[in-house]
Phi, psi and omega in degrees: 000324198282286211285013171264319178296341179270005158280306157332287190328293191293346155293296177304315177304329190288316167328285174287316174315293184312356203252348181299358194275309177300331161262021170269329172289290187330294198286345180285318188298321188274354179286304222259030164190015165281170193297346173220036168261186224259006156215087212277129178222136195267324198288321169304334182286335190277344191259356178309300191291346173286294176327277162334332188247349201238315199250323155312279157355296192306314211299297213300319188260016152289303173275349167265349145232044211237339174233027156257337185238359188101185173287351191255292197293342131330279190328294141346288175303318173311329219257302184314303175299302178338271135054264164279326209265298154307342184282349197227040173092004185091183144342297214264001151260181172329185150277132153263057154261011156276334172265346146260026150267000191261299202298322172280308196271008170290299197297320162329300188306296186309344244212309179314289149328319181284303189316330212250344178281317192273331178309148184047049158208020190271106183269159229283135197126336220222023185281296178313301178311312204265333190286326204267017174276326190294301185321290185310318179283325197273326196267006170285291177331300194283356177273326179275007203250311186279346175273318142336293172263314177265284185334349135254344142327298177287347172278349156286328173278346170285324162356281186302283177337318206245318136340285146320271179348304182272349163278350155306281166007288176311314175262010160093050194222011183282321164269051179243006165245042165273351189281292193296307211291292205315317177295300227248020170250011175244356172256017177057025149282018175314262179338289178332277177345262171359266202264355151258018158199303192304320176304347188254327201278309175282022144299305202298314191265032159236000180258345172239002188227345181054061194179128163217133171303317176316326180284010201234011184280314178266341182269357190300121177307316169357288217274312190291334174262009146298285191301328175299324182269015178221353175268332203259330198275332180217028182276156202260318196291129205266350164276324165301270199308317178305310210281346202287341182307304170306305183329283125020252183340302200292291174325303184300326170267316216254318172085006194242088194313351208267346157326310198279302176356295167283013183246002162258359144319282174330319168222034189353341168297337186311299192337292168011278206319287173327320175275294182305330166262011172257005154295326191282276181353297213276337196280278163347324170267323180313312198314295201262037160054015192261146194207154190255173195252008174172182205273117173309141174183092003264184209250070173278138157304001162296294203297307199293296200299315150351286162317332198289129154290134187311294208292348118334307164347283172299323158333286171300334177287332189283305182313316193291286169327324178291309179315289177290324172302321182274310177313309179307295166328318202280294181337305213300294180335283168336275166335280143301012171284302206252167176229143187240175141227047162268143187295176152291339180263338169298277186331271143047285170294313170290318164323309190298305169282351149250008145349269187329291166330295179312289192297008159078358200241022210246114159294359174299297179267049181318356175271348172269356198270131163222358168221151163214131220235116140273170176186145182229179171313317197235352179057057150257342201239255178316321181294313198286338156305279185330298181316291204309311174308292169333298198289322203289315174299315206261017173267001204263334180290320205214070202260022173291319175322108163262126219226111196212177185223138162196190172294147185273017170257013197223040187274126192301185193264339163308358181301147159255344195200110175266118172254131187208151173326148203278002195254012176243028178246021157271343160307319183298315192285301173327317188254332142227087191306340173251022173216154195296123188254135187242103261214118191215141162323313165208186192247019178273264192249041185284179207252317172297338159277340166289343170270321158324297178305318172297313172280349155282340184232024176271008171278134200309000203174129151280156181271216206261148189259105229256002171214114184269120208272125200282018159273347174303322184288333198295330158311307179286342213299174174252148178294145177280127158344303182280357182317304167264097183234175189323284208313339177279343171267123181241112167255168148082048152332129150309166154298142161222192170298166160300326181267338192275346181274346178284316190321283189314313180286008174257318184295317173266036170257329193255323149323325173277334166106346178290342182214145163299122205308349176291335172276011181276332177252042176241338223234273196300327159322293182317340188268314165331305168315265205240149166314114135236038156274126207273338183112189191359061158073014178258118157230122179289098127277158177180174229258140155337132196309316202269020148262024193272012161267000167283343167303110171300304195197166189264158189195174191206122168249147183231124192235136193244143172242096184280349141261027172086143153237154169333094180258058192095212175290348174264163158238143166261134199239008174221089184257120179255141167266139166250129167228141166217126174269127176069234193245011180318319209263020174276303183347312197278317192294291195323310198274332181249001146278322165280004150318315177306309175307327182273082194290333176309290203308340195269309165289351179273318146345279219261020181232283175018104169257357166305137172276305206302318187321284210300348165292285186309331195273322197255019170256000000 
């Protein structure tokens, strides 16, 4: 149940999180020029309800259905929410953002479903006319379905929502739901919470109120520098008390609360401290009425106070404090009561991996991973090796799995597992932020894919198989003839450098007419980036993504050196060039990875002087 709910979780946050910088502008218009922000502008004020009612909605189902479907099923969620957004009025309805979180990725799906129904039956000429008719016909259909149907649905079920919300509010029960927010931002559902349910609602209730409470039950800095403030003042332990100062900064200023975690991680009774004072917190605002005018993100006291009504402010600077004074108290008391042993670096550690858990990408819980993405600089070589290799070991173990390569600036948002070179890997985080990295030397024979492979396949049972990875097959595919030909094999080679051996295999990419010469010194920028050496005497180069317009036609030359040349610390005795238009040349990569599984051949490979055999071996 906890890991189906931090998957849910991470799926509605992924939604929304790329998109707060718009509500953070939505919330800056409104602090600052509705009539009683803090500079009122009626024309500047007018762009508030277009944000709110239009472009927030769009963001959100445009990405929720950009990471079930893709760039099409973006398009779709866009098309879709519309829709919705007219179906309840305009302007002059509800916000649908709670109905684009329904609606983009639904749209997704559905665009998704057409998609995977049209394969291989689309005739050849007519693939553009039926995709983009299929976008236009199917998300009109799916605009009217949400202006009927989900768009006022979902405005009864915010209704229903919002409704709750003020009987709490009205008997006084809104600050019991600190007992829930506080446990379940240390199980890393903040965001889900935050910004998948308090966030759609004080949408609702700032459009008629111009404040919302919702926004301050989870961002209040208050509860978490209580407790940061009871580790320092009264931990026994002198690394735990030296690290709580830093802390401090970070969390209080800084907003980013995940600080605080692992030192209520150390003694789990500390929770106490954090609900009772954001109970004390939430009960004060409620009293004095007080909301914020948008959404804290992150929930820095900058931030907070930022988001603040003028005529409020010191209310709220009181609440945050009444938060942090009861949280102190409570923690200090715990703290000195109980004794732990667990370390700060234990804790730490244990953060890190339900982090990893919260973000749905944790191999602890392998049985939830259902894609996993290689990537490299151009997702053309190396990644489309690994991938190939990976899937060929693990489907017969996991054939739930989808195992697919692309670039690391394009790794989808559905990912569970990124694997990538260790020197891409801040590219990796940047480019997919929800899902877990697995940071390995090469893409053969690291040590880190056999722990992968283990912890994926360590299970009572597999499961049942729920995607068919349309990359599976490619391995069986027949190779195209001209990929590879004689004139492209040079054996029983001198040794030479690493740079003359990446030259000769561009040069005879260009002796073929496949590439322009110029990608020859792309082959080598690229050995520059990242390393492509693959691992077992393999090395792939080939030319950087922004030279893939010098590719002519696709084509792979092998030149063999049986006493190696220098890849770093390794040698490689097999350098194959790579050029590729689209996906021709995984076909060819697939067939030199299931070489791989076979080591006579892979070592009969690197000696050889039949040409004709390495032709035949590798068709």
């Amino acid at each position: 149940m906890k890991n189906a709910l931090q998957r849910f979780g991470k799926f509605l946050s992924a939604m929304v999180m790329p998109n707060i910088g718009a509500f953070i502008a939505w919330g800056f218009i409104t602090a600052l020029f509705i009539p009683d922000g803090w500079l009122p502008n009626a024309q500047l004020a007018s762009i508030q309800p277009y944000m709110l009612t239009y472009l927030l909605p769009v963001l959100i189902a445009y990405t929720g259905g950009k990471m079930v479907g893709g760039d099409r099923g973006g398009v779709m969620g866009a098309i879709a929410v519309v829709g919705c957004i007219a179906g309840v009025g305009g302007t002059d309805g509800q916000p649908m953002l709670m109905g684009a979180m329904v609606m983009g990725p639904f749209a997704g799906w559905i665009i998704k479903t057409f998609d995977k129904f049209m394969e291989d039956k689309m005739p050849a000429g007519f693939e553009m006319l039926i995709n983009n008719f299929s976008v236009g016909i199917i998300g009109m259909l799916v605009a009217i379905l949400g202006f009927y149907v989900i768009g006022p649905f979902m405005t009864a079920i915010l209704a229903i929502l919002t409704a709750g919300v003020d009987v709490l509010i009205k008997h006084n029960l809104l600050p019991l739901s600190a007992i829930f927010i506080e446990p379940a931002k240390v199980l890393f559902l903040n965001n889900a919470i935050n910004h998948g349910i308090f966030t759609p609602i004080g949408a609702e209730q700032v459009k008629t109120a111009g404040r919302s409470i919702m926004y301050m039950l989870e961002a209040n800095p208050g509860p978490g520098l209580g407790v940061l403030l009871a580790y320092w003042l009264f931990s026994k332990d002198k690394a735990t008390k030296d690290s709580a100062p830093g802390a401090i900064i970070i969390h209080f200023l800084g907003g980013i609360h995940e600080i605080y975690f692992p030192y209520v991680l150390m003694n789990p009774v500390v929770i106490i401290g954090p609900i009772v004072g954001n109970i004390c917190a939430i009960t004060w605002f409620t009293l004095t009425g007080c909301g914020l005018k948008g959404p804290s993100s992150p929930g820095s006291i900058i931030a907070f106070m930022a988001m603040a009504p003028k005529d409020k402010m010191l209310l709220i600077l009181i609440g945050v404090a009444i938060a942090a004074a009861v949280s102190c108290v409570i923690s200090s008391i715990i703290i000195r009561a109980t004794s732990t042993t667990t370390s700060i670096e234990e804790a730490q550690s244990q953060m890190a991996d339900m982090k990893a858990k919260a973000k749905g990408g944790s191999v602890t819980d392998a049985g939830s991973v259902r894609k996993v993405i290689f990537a490299c600089d151009a997702g053309m070589g190396s990644s489309a090796m690994g991938a190939t290799k990976f899937r060929n070991r693990i489907k017969a173990a996991r054939p739930d799995i989808t195992v697919k390569n692309t670039s690391v600036d394009n790794i989808p948002a559905d990912c569970d597992i990124a694997v990538v070179q260790t020197t891409l890997a801040d590219r990796a985080r940047k480019s997919a932020p929800n899902a877990q990295l697995v940071t390995i030397g090469n893409f053969l024979n690291d040590p880190a894919l056999d722990d992968l492979y283990l912890q994926l396949t360590t299970l009572d049972a597999p499961a049942e198989m729920t995607e068919v990875d349309q990359y599976i097959s490619s391995a069986e595919k027949a190779v195209k003839k001209d990929v590879i030909v004689k004139d492209s094999i040079l054996l029983h080679q001198p040794s030479v450098s690493k740079e003359e051996a990446i030259r000769k295999a561009g040069e005879l990419l260009v002796e073929r007419g496949c590439v322009e010469p110029q990608y020859i010194d792309a082959m080598l920028e690229r050995e520059r980036l990242v390393s492509t050496y693959m691992g077992m005497g393999i090395a792939i180069p080939h030319g950087t993504s922004q030279a893939k317009g010098t590719v002519k036609k696709t084509a792979i030359t092998m030149i063999q050196y049986p006493d190696g040349v220098d890849f770093g610390d390794e040698k490689a005795q097999l350098v194959f060039g790579i050029a590729g238009l689209g996906d021709e040349h995984l076909d060819l990569l697939s067939k030199i990875a299931d070489c791989l599984d076979d080591e006579e051949v892979l070592e009969k490979m690197k000696t050889t002087d039949d040409v004709d055999w390495i032709l035949k071996t590798l068709s």
